[in-house]
C-alpha positions as CSV (number, residue, x, y, z in Angstrom):
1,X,89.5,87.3,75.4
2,X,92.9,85.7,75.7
3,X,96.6,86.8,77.6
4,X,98.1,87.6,74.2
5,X,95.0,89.9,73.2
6,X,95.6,91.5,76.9
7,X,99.4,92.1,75.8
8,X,98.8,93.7,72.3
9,X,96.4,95.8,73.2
10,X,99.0,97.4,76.1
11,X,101.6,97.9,74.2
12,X,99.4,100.5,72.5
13,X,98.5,102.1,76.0
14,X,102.4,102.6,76.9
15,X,101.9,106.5,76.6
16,X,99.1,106.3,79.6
17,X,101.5,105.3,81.8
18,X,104.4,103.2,82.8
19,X,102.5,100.8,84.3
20,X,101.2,99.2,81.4
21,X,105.0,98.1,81.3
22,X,104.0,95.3,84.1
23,X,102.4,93.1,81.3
24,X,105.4,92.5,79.7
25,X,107.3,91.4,83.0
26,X,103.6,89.7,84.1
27,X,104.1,87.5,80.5
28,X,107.9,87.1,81.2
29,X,106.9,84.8,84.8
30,X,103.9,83.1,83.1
31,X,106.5,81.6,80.5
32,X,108.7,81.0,83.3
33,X,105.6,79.1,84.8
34,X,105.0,77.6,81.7
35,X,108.4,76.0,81.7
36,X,108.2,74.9,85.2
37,X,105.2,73.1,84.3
38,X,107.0,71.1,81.9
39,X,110.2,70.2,83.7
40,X,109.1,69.5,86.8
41,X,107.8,65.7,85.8
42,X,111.2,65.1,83.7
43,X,112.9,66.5,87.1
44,X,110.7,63.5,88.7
45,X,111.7,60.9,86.6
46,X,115.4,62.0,86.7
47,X,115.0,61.1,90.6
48,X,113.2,58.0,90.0
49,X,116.4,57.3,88.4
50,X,118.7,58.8,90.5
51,X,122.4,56.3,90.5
52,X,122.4,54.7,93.9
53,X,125.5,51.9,95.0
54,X,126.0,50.4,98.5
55,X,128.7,52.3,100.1
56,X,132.1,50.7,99.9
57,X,132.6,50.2,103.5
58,X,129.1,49.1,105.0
59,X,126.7,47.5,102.0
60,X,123.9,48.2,104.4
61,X,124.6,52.1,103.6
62,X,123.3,53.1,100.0
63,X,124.7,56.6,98.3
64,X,122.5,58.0,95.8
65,X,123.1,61.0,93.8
66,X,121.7,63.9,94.8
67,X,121.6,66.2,91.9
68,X,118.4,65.0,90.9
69,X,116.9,65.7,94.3
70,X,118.4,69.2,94.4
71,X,117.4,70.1,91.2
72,X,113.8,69.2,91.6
73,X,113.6,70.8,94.9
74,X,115.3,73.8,93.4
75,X,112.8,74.2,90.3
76,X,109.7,73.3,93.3
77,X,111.0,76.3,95.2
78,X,111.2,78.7,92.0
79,X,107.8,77.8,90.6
80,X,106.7,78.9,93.7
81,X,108.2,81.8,93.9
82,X,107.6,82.8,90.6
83,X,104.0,82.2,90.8
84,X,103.4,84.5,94.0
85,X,105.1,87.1,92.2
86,X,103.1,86.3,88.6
87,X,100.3,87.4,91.1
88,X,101.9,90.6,92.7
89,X,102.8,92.0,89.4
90,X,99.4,91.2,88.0
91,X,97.7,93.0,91.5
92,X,99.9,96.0,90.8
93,X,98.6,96.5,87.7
94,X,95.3,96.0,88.2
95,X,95.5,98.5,91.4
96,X,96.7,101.1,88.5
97,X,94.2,100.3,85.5
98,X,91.5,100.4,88.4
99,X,92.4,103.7,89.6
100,X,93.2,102.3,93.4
101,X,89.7,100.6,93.5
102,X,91.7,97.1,93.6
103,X,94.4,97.1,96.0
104,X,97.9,96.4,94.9
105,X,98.7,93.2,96.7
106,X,97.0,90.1,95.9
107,X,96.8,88.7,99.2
108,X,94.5,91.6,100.1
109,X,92.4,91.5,96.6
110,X,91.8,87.7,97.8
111,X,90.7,88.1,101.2
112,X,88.3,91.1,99.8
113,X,87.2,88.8,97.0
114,X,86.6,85.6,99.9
115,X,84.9,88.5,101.8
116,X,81.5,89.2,99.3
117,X,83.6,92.7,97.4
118,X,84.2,93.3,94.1
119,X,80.8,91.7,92.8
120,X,79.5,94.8,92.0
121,X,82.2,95.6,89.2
122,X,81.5,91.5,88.0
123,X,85.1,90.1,89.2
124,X,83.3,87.0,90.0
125,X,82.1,86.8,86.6
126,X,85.7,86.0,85.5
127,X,87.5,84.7,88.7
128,X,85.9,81.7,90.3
129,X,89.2,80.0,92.3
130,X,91.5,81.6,94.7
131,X,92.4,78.3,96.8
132,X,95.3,77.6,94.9
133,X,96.5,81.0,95.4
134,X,96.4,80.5,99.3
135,X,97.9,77.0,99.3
136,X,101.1,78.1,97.5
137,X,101.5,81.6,98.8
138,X,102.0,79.3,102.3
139,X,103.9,77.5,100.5
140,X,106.3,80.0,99.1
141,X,106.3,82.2,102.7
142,X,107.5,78.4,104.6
143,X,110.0,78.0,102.0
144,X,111.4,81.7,101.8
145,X,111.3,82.6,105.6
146,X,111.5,79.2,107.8
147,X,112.9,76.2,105.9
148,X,114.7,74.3,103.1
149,X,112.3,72.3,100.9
150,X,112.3,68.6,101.7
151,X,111.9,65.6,99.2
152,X,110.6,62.6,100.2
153,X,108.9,59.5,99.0
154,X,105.8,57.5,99.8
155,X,104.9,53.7,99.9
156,X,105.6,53.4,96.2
157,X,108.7,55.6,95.9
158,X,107.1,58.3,94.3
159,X,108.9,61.8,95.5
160,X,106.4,64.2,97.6
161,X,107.1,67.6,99.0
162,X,107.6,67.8,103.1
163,X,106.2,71.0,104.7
164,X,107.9,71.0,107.8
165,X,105.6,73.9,108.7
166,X,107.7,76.2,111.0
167,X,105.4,79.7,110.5
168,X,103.6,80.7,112.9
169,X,100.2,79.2,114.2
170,X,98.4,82.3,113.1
171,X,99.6,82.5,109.5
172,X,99.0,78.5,109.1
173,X,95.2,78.4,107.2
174,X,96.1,75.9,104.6
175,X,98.8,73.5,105.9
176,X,98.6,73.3,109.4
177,X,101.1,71.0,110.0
178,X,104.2,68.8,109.0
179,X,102.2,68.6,105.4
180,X,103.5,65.9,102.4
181,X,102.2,67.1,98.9
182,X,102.4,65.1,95.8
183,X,104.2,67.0,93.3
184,X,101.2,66.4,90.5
185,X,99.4,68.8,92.7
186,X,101.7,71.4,92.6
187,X,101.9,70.9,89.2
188,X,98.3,71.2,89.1
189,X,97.9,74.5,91.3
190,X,100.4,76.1,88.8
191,X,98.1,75.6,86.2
192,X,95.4,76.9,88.0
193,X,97.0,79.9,88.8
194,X,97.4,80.9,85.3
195,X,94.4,80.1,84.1
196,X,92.8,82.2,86.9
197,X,95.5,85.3,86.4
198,X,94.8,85.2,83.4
199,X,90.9,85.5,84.0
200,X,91.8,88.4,86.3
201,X,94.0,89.5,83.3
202,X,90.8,89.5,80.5
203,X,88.4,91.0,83.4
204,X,90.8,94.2,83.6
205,X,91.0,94.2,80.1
206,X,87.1,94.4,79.5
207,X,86.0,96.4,82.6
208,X,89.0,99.2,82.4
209,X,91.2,99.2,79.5
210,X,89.3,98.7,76.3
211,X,86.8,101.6,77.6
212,X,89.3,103.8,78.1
213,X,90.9,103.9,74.9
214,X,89.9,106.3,71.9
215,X,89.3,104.4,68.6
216,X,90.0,106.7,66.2
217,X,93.7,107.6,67.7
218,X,96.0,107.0,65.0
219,X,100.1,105.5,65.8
220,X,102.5,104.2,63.6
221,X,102.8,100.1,63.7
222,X,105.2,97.7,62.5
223,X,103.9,95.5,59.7
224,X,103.8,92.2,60.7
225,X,103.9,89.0,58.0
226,X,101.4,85.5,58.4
227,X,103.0,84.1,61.0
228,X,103.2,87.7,63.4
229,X,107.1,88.4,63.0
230,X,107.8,91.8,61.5
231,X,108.9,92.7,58.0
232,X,112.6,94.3,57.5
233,X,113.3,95.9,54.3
234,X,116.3,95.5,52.6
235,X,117.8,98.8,54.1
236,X,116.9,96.7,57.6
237,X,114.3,99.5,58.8
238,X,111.3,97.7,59.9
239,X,108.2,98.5,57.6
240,X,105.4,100.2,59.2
241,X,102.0,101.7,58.7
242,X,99.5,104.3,60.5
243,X,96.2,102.6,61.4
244,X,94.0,103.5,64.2
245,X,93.2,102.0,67.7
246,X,90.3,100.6,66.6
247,X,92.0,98.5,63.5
248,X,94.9,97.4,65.6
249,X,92.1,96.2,68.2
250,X,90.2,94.6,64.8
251,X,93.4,92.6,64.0
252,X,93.9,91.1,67.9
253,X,90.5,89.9,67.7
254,X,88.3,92.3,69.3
255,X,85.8,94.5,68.6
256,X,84.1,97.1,70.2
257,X,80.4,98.5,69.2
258,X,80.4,101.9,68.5
């Protein structure tokens, strides 16, 4: 099972409810994500090379251009950000496709998960890593509630993050203090986050969506060409077809035993 099987196979589901809207704005932050992933390092190289000159009325004072700095802070901050709420959406989704038997925030499906639940329905079959989750969810609540994000840089100039920690004691599991974090593992949690969404993602797809639907329900499709883009005719209607649920589900990859 993949992300983009998950994605075809709800925009079929639309009419059983609204909710299966949320995969659409789920896919929106993982390409946001996805983008993060691959500016951040040029960010960090742009500071490496951030202009710096003595000032001009005490050479022992060096300016350095800080639009590099704020724009790599800035796109730190917003993976964050975007990566709790990847997760939010995604809980609120599965709450719905689940009926209410996963709750609707993510925080609480982890703790639950940590806790021994959900092994009954297999969850742990197709999630095996949370930690990430909990590292940047502190993260993003420091960031959002207490303080600005700090760049830094260690004994060989590379730029770290500062957690200046300001929460308070009993919300501080993962970073208990003033905290410096190498942007690769940022970088590295991000990835891990979709990776493991997107597990969650497949799991809610096998356990409650793909039972649910009825095979031999016929809708009217777009006809799509090789590469997946769909065919306009010359009077610039798009040209369809009527297949069932079950051929759609044949052409994404899956199939299900009758």
């Amino acid at each position: 099972m993949s992300f983009n099987q998950l994605k075809h196979v709800s925009r079929i589901c639309h009419g059983e409810g609204s909710h299966f809207l949320f995969v659409e704005e789920w896919d929106t932050k993982r390409q946001y994500l996805a983008v993060y992933n691959q500016d951040i390092p040029k960010l960090v190289s742009e500071y490496k090379l951030s202009e710096k000159k003595p000032y001009e009325l005490d050479p022992k004072i060096t300016l350095v251009d800080q639009a590099p700095r704020l724009r790599l802070s800035s796109s730190c901050e917003a993976a964050s950000n975007c990566l709790y709420s990847m997760a939010e959406i995604a809980a609120q989704f599965g709450n719905k496709v689940s009926k209410g038997l996963l709750p609707a925030s993510f925080n609480k499906l982890r703790k639950r998960y940590e806790g021994g639940d959900f092994r009954d329905i297999g969850l742990v079959d197709w999630v095996n890593d949370l930690q990430w989750y909990k590292k940047v969810r502190e993260l993003r609540t420091e960031w959002a509630h207490y303080s600005t994000i700090f760049i830094a840089e260690d004994d060989k100039k590379e730029p770290i993050l500062v957690v200046r920690s300001h929460r308070r004691h009993s919300d501080r599991e993962e970073f208990k203090e003033k905290v410096e974090i190498n942007i690769n593992d940022l970088v590295g949690w991000i990835n891990k986050a979709i990776n493991t969404i997107d597990s969650f993602g497949n799991f809610l797809l096998v356990k409650y969506i793909l039972p649910s639907l009825d095979l031999d329900r016929e809708f009217i499709s777009p006809v799509y060409d090789k590469n997946g883009f769909p065919i306009i005719k010359p009077d610039h209607r798009f040209e369809v077809e009527t297949i069932t649920v079950e051929e759609h589900l044949r052409r994404c990859g899956i199939t299900i035993p009758r």
